[in-house]
PABATI-170030 format. One record per atom (N, C-alpha, C, O): residue in one letter; z, y, x. Coordinates in pm, whole numbers, padded with zeros to 5 digits, always signed. Layout:
aZYX
...
END
This chain:
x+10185+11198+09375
x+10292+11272+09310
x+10338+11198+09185
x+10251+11153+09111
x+10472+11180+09154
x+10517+11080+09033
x+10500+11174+08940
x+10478+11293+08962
x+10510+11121+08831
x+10484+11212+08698
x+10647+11258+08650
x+10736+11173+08643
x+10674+11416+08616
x+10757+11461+08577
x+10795+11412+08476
x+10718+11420+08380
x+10955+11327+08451
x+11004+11274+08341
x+11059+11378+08253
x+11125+11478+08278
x+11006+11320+08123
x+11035+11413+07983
x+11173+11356+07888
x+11239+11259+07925
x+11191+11402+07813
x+11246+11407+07735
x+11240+11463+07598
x+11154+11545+07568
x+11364+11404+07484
x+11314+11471+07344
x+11290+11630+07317
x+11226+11704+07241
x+11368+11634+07409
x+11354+11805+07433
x+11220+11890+07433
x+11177+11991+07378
x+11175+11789+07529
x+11030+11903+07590
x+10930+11848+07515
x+10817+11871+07558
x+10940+11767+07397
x+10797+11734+07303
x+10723+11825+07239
x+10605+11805+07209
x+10796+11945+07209
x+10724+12025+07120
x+10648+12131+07178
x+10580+12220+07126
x+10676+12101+07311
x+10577+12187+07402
x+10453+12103+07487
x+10374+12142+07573
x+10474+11969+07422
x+10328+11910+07481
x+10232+11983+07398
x+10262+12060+07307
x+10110+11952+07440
x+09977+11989+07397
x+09886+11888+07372
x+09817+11875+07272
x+09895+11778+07529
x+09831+11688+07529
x+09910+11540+07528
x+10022+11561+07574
x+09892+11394+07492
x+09950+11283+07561
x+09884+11211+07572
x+09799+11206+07482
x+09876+11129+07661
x+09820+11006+07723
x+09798+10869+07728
x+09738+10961+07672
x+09788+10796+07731
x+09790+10638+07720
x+09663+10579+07761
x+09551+10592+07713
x+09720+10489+07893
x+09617+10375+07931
x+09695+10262+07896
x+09813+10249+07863
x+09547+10142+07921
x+09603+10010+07832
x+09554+09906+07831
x+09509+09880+07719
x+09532+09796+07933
x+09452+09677+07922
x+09397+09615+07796
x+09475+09611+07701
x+09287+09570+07780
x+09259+09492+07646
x+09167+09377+07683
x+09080+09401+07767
x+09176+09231+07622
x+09173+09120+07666
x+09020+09134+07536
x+09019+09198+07431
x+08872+09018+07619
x+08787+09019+07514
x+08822+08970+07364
x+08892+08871+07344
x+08759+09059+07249
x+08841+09014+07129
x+08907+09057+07054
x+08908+09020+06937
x+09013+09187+07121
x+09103+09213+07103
x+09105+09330+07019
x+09051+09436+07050
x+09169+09307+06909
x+09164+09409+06811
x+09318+09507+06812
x+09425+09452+06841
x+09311+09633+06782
x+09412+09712+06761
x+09434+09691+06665
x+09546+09742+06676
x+09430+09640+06503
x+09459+09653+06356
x+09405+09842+06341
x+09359+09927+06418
x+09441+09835+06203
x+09415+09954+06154
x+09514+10013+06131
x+09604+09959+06065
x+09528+10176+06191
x+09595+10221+06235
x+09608+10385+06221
x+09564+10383+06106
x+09637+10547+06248
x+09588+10667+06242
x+09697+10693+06305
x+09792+10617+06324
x+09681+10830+06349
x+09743+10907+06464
x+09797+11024+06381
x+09727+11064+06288
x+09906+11078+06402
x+09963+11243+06389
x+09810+11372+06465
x+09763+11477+06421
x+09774+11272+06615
x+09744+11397+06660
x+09587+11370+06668
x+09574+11252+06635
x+09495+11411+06689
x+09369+11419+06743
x+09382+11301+06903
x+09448+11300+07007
x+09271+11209+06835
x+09274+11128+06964
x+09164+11119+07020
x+09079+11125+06931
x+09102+11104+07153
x+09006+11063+07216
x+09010+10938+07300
x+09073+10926+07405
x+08955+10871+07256
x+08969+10694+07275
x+08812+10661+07368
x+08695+10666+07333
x+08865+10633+07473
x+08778+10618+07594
x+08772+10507+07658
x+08885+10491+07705
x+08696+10407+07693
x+08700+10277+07811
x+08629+10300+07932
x+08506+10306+07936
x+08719+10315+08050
x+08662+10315+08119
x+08564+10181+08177
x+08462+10205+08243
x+08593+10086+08156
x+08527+09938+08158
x+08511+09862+08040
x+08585+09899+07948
x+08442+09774+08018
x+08433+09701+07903
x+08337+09801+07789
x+08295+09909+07831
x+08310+09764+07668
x+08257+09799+07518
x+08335+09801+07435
x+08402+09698+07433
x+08378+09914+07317
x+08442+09872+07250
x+08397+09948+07124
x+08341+10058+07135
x+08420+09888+07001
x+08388+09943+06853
x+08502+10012+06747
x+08597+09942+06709
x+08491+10131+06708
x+08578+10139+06649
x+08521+10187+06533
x+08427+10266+06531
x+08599+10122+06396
x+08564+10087+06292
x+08631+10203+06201
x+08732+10250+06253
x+08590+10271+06051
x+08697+10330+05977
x+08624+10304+05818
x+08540+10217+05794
x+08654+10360+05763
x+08567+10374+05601
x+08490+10367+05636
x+08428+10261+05646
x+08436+10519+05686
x+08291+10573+05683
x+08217+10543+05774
x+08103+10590+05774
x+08256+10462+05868
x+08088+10430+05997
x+08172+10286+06084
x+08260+10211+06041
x+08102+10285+06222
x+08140+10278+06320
x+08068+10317+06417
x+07954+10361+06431
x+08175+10289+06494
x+08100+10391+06650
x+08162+10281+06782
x+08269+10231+06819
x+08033+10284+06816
x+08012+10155+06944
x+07998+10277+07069
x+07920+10372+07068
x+08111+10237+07189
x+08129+10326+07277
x+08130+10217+07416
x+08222+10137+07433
x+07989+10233+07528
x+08016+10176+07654
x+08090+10270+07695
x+08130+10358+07617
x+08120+10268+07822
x+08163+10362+07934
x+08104+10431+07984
x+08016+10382+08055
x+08112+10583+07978
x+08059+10707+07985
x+08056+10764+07856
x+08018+10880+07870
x+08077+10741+07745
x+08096+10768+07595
x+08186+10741+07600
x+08222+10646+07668
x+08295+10843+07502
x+08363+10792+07395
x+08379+10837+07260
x+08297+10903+07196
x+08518+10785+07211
x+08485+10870+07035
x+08612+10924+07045
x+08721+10890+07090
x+08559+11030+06983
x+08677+11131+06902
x+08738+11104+06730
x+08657+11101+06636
x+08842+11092+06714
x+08905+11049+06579
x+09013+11134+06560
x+09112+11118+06631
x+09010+11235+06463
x+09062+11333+06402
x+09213+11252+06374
x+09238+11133+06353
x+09294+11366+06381
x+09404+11287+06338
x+09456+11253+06176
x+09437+11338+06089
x+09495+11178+06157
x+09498+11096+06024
x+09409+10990+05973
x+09423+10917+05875
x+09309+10997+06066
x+09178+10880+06032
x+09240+10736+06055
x+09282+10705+06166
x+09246+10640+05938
x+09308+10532+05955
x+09195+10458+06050
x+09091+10525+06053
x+09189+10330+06132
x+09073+10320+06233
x+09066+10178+06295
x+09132+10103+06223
x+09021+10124+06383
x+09078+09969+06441
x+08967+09988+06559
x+08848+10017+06553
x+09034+09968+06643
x+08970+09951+06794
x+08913+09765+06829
x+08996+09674+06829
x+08789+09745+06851
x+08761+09589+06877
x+08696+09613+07013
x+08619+09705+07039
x+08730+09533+07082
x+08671+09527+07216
x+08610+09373+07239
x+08671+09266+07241
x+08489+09397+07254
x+08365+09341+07305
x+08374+09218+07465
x+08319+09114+07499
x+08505+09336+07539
x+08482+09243+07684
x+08628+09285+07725
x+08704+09360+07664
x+08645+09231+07822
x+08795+09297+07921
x+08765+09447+07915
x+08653+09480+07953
x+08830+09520+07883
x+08842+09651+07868
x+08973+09752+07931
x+09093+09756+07902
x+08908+09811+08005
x+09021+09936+08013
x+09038+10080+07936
x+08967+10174+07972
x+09130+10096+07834
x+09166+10174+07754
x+09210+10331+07826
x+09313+10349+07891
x+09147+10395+07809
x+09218+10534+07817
x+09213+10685+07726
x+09123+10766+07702
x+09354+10678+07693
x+09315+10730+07538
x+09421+10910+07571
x+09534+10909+07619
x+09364+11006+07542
x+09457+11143+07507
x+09460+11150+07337
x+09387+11094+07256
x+09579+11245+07317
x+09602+11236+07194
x+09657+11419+07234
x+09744+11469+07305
x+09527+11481+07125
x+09529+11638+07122
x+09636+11700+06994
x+09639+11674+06874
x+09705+11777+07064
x+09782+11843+06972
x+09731+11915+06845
x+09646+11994+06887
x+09739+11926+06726
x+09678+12028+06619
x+09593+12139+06627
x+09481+12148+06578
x+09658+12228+06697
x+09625+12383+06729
x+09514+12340+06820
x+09416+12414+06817
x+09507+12230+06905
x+09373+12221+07036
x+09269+12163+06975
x+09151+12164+07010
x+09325+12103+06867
x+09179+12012+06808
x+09117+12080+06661
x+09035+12019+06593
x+09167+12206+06625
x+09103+12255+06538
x+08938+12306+06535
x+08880+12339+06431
x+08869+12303+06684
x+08693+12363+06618
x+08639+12233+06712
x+08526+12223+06758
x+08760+12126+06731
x+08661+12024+06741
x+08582+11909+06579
x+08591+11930+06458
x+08523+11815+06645
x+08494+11752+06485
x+08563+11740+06387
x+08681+11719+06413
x+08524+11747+06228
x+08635+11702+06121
x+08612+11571+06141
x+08726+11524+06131
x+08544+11487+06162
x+08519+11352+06118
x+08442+11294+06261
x+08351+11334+06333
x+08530+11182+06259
x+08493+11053+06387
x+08359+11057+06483
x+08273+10992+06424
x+08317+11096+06583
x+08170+11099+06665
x+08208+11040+06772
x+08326+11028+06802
x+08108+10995+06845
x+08033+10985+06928
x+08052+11082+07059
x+08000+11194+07053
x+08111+11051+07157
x+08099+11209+07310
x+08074+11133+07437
x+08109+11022+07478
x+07982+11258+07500
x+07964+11226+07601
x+08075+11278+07714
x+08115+11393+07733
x+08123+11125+07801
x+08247+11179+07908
x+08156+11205+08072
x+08127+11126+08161
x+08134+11349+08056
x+08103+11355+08176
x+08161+11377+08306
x+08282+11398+08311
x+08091+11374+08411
x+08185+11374+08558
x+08289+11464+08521
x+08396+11405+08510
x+08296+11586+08498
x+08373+11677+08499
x+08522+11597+08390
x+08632+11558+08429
x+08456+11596+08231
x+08575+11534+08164
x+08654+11362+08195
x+08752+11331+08127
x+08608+11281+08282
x+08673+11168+08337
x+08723+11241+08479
x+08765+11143+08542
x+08739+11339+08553
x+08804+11405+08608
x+08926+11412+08551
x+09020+11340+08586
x+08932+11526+08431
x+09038+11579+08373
x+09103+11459+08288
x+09225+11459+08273
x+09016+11348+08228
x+09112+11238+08182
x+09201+11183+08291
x+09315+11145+08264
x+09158+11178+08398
x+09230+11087+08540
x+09367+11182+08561
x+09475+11126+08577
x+09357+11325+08560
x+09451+11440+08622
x+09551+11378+08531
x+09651+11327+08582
x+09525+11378+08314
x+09605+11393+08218
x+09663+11250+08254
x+09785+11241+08243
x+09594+11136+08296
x+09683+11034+08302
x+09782+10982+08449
x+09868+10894+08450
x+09745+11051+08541
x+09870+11092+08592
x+09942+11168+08583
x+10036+11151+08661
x+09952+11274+08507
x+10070+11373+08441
x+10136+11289+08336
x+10256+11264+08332
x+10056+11254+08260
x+10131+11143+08101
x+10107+11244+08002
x+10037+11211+07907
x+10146+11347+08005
x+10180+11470+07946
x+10121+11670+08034
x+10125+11749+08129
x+10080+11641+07909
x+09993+11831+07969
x+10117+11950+07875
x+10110+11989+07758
x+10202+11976+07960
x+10297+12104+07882
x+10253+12234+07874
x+10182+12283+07962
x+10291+12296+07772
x+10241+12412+07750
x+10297+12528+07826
x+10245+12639+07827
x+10432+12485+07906
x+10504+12578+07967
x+10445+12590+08122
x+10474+12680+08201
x+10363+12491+08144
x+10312+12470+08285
x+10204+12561+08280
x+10175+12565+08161
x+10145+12619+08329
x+10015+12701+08369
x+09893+12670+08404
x+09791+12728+08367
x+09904+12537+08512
x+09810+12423+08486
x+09791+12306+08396
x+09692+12234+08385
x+09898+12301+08340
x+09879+12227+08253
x+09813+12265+08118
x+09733+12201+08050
x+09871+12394+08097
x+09720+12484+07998
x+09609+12496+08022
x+09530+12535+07936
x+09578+12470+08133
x+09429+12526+08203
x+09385+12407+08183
x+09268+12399+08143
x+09457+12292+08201
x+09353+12155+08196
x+09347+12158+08064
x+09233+12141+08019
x+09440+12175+07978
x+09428+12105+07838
x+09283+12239+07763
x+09202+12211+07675
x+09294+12356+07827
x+09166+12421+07773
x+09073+12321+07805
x+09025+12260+07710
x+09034+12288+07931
x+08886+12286+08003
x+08859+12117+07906
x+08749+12079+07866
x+08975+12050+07890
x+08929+11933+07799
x+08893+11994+07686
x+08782+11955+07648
x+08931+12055+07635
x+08901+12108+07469
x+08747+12155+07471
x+08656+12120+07396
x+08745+12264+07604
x+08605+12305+07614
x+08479+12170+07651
x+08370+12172+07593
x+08508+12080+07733
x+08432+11933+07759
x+08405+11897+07622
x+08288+11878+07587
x+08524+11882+07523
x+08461+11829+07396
x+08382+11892+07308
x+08314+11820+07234
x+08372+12026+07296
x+08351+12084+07167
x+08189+12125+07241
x+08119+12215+07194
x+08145+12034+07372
x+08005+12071+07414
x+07912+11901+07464
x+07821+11873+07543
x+07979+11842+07386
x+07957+11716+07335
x+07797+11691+07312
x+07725+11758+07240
x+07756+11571+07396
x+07618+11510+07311
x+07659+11455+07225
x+07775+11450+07186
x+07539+11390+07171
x+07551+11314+07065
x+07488+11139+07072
x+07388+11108+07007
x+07542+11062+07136
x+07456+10944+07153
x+07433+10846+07034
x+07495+10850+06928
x+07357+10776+07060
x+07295+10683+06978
x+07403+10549+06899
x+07352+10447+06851
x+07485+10562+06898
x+07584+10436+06885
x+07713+10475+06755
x+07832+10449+06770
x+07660+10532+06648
x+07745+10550+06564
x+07631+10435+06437
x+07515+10398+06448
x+07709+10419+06358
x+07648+10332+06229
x+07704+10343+06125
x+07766+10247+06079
x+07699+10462+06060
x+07740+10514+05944
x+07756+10407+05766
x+07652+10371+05712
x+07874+10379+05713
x+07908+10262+05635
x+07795+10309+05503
x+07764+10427+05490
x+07749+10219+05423
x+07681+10295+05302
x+07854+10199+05204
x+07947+10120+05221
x+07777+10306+05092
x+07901+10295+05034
x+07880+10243+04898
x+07983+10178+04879
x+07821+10234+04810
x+07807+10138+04703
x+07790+09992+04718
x+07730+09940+04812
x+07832+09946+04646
x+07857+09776+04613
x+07729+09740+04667
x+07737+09698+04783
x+07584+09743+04604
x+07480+09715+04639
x+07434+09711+04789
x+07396+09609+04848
x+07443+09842+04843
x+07410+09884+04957
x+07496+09801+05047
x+07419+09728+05109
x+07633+09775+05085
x+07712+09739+05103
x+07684+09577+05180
x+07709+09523+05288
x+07607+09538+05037
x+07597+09346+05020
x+07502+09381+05102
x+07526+09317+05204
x+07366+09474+05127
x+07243+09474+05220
x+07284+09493+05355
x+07252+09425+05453
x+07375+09615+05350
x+07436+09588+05539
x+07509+09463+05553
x+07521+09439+05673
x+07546+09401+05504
x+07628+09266+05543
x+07520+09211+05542
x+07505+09213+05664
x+07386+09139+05488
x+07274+09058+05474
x+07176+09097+05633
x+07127+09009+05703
x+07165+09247+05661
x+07104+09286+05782
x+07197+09246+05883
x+07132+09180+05964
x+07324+09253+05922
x+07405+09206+06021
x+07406+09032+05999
x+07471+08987+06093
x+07370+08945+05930
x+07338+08838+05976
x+07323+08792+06114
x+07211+08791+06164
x+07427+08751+06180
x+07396+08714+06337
x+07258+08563+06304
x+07255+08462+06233
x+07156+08635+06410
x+07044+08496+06465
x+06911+08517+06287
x+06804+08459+06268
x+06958+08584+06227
x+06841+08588+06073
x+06761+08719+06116
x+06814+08829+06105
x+06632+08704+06166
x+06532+08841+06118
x+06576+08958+06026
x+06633+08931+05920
x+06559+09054+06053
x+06585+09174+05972
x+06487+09133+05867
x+06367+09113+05885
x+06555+09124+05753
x+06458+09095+05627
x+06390+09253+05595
x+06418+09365+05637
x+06289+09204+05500
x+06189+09343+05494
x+06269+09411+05374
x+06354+09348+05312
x+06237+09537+05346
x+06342+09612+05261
x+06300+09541+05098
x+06390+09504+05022
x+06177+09532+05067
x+06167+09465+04944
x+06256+09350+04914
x+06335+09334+04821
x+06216+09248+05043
x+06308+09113+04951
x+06458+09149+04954
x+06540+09113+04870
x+06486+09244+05092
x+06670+09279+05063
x+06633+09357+04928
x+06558+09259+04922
x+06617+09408+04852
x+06643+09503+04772
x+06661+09388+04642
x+06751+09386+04558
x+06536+09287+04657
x+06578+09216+04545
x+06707+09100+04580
x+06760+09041+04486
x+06738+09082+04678
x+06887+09033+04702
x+06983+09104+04669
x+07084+09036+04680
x+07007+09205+04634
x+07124+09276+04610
x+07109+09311+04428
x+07193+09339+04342
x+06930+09290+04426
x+06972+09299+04264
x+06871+09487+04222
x+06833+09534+04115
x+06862+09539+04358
x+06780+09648+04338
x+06637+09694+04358
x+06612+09645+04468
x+06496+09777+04307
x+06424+09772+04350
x+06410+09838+04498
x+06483+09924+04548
x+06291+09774+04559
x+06291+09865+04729
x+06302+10035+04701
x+06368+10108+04775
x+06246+10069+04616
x+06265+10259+04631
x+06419+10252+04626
x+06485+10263+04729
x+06495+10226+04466
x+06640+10208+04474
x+06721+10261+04587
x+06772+10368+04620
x+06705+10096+04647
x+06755+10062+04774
x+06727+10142+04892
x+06833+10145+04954
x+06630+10214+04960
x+06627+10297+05033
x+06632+10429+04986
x+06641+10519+05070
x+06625+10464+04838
x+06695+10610+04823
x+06847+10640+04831
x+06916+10741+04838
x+06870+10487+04826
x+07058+10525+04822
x+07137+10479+04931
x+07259+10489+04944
x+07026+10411+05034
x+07072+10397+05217
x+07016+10549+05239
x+07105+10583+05317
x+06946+10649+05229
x+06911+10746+05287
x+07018+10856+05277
x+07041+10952+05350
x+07084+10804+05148
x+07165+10927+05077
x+07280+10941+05091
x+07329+11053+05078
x+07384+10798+05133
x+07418+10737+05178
x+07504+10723+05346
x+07618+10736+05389
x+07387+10695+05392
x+07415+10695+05562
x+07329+10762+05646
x+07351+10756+05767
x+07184+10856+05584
x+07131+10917+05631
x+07005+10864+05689
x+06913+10938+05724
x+06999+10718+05699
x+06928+10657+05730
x+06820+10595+05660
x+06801+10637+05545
x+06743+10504+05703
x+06609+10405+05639
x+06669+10308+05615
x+06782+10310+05664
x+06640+10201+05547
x+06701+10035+05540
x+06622+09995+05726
x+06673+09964+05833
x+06503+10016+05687
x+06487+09948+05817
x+06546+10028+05919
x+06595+09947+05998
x+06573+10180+05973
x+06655+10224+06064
x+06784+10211+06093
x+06841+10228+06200
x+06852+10160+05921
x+07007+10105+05950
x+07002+10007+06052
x+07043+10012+06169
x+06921+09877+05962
x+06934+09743+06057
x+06900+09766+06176
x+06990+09744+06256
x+06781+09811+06231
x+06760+09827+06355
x+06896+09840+06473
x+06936+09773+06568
x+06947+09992+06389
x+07076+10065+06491
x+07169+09942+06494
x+07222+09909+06601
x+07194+09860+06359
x+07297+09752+06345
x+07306+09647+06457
x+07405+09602+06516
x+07126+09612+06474
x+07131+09460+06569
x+07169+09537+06696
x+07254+09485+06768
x+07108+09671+06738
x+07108+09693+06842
x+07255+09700+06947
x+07293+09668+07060
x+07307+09771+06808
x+07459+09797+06836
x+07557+09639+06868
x+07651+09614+06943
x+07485+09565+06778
x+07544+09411+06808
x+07519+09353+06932
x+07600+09302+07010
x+07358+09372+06946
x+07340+09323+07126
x+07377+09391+07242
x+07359+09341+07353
x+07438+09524+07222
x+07544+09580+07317
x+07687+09514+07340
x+07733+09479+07449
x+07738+09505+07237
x+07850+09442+07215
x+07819+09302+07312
x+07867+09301+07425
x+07745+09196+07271
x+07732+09105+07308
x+07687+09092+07458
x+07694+08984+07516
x+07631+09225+07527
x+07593+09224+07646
x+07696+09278+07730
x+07683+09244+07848
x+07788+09347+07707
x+07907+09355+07752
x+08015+09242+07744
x+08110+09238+07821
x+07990+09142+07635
x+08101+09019+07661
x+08040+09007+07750
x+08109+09062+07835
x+07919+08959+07817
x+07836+08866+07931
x+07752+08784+07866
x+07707+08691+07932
x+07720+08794+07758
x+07639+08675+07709
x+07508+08750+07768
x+07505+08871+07788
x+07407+08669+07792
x+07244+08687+07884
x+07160+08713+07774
x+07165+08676+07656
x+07073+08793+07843
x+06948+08852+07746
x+06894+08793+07613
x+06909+08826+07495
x+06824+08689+07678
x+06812+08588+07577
x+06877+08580+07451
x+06827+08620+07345
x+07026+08511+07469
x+07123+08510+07351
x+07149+08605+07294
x+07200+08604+07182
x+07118+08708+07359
x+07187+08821+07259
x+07068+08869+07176
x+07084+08917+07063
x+06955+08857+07231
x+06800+08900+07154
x+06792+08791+07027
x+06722+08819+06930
x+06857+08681+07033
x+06806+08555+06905
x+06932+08622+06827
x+06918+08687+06724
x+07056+08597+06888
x+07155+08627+06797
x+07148+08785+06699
x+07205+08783+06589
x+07099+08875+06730
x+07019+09023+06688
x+06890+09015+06628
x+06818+09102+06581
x+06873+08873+06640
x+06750+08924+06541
x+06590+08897+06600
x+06497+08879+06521
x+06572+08898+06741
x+06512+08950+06808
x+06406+08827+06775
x+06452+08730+06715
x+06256+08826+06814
x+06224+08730+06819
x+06181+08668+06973
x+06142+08553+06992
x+06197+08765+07069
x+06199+08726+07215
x+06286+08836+07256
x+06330+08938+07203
x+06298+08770+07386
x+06365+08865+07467
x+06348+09012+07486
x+06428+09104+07474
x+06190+09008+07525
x+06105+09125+07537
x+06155+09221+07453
x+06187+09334+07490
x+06163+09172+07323
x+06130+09255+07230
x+06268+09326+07216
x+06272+09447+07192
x+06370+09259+07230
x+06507+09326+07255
x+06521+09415+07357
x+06613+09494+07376
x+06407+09392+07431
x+06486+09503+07567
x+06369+09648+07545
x+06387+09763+07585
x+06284+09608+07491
x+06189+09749+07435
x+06263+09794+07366
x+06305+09903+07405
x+06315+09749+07242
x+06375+09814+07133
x+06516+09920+07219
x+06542+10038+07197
x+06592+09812+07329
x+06669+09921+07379
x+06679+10025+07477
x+06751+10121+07505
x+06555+09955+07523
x+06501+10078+07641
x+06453+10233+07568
x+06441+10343+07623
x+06436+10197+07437
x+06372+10326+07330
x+06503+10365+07264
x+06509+10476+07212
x+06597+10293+07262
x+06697+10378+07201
x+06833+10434+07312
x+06904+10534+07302
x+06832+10334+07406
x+06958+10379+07553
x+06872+10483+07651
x+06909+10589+07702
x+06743+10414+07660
x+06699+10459+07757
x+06635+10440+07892
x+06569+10514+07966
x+06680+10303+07901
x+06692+10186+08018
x+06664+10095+07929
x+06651+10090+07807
x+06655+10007+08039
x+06670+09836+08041
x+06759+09820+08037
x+06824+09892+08113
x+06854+09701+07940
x+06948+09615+07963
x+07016+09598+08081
x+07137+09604+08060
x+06986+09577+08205
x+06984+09522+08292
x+07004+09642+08389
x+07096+09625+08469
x+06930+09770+08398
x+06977+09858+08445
x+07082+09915+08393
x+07188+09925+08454
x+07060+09966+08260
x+07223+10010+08211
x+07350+09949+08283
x+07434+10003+08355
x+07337+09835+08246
x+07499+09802+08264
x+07478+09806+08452
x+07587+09827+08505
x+07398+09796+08524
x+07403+09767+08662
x+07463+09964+08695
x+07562+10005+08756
x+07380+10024+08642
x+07414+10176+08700
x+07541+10226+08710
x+07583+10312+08787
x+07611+10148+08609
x+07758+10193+08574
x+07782+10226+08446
x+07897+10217+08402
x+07660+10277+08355
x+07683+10264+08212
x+07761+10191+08132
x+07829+10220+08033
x+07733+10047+08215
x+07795+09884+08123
x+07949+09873+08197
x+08046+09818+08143
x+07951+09923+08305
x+08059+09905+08394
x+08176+09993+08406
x+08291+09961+08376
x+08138+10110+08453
x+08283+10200+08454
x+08317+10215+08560
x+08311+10124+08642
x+08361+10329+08586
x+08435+10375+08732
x+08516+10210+08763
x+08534+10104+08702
x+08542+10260+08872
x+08608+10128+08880
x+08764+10184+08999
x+08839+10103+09054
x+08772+10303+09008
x+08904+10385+09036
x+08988+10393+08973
x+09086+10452+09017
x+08993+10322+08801
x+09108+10431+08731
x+09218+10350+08735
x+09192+10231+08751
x+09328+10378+08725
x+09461+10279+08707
x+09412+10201+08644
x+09477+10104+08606
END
């Protein structure tokens, strides 16, 4: 069925809009914010999206939600397929104030597939209300996965997450970072705790981990991505993510986690 053509007319009775969108490895959106509530989804590929306050690393089966007005930048990791709704005001009010992490389950990559062959969910349609509820209801019953990395925000703290993201350098121990930045170790982990919620050593951890996702979705092999993170063997990279994904490396992305439907436009 072709999708019913709109006009300026019938905008103020959308609810929902749509957009799919190839993205080449690399490829950055700039920084950017929306009028409406967006949900920014890949069905293939990894991608990171960055703002002030965090970032949030999304394979396929996750995505993130970004309130509208959040200035933001989309980076993608590998060839990526983009599929993004953009929620009207009134639908996105008891979802999040601030940027997360969601789980897209069978049911909500259903209703993303329906919204992106419509383009548009109208409010005058009857099904088209019914879908734009049952998405609203998919989100606001949301997990919470492991792949957000909350920014710390003082100067100090700041210079230590840039020193822990070192691609291929050991996670330094919190003492000597603390005296790299100029602070003592209590300091320094009372004001990453306070901060981003986290440990110095639980930041870095989430940091490399989140990096050797990224990097295992370009295609780079176990190995490289365990030295470039930090890792000091392989092994030790794929324990660390089998305790935080859940899997192996190697199963993840094989199950479809790393991969993605492979139906969508």
């Amino acid at each position: 069925m072709s999708p019913i053509r709109h006009t300026a007319a019938d905008e103020p009775f959308f609810l929902v809009r749509s957009l799919a969108a190839r993205h080449e490895a690399g490829r950055s959106t700039g920084r950017h914010a929306h009028g409406w509530g967006q949900l920014i989804y890949c069905s293939q590929g990894v991608m990171t999206v960055w703002t002030q306050t965090g970032s949030w690393v999304a394979p396929p089966l996750w995505a993130i939600w970004v309130p509208a007005g959040v200035a933001h930048e989309i980076r993608f990791a590998g060839p990526s397929a983009l599929r993004t709704l953009y929620l009207r005001g009134d639908l996105a009010g008891d979802l999040p104030a601030g940027c997360a992490a969601m789980t897209v389950s069978a049911l909500m990559r259903e209703l993303i597939l329906r919204t992106m062959d419509l383009r548009m969910l109208d409010e005058r349609q009857p099904v088209h209300r019914a879908l734009a509820s049952l998405i609203v209801a998919e989100l606001k019953r949301h997990d919470a996965p492991p792949f957000d990395l909350p920014s710390p925000t003082s100067e100090a703290t700041r210079r230590a997450a840039e020193i822990m993201q070192t691609p291929g350098a050991p996670l330094p121990g919190a003492e000597a970072l603390a005296r790299a930045v100029g602070l003592s170790g209590r300091t320094l982990e009372r004001r990453f705790q306070r901060e981003t919620g986290l440990t110095v050593a639980g930041w870095g951890r989430q940091a490399r981990l989140l990096q050797g996702l990224r990097g295992l979705a370009a295609g780079e092999p176990v190995k490289r991505v365990a030295g470039m993170a930090g890792y000091r063997s392989a092994s030790a990279f794929v324990a660390a993510f089998r305790a935080a994904f859940g899997q192996t490396p190697g199963r993840y992305f094989n199950s479809g986690a790393g991969s993605g439907p492979t139906a969508w436009p």
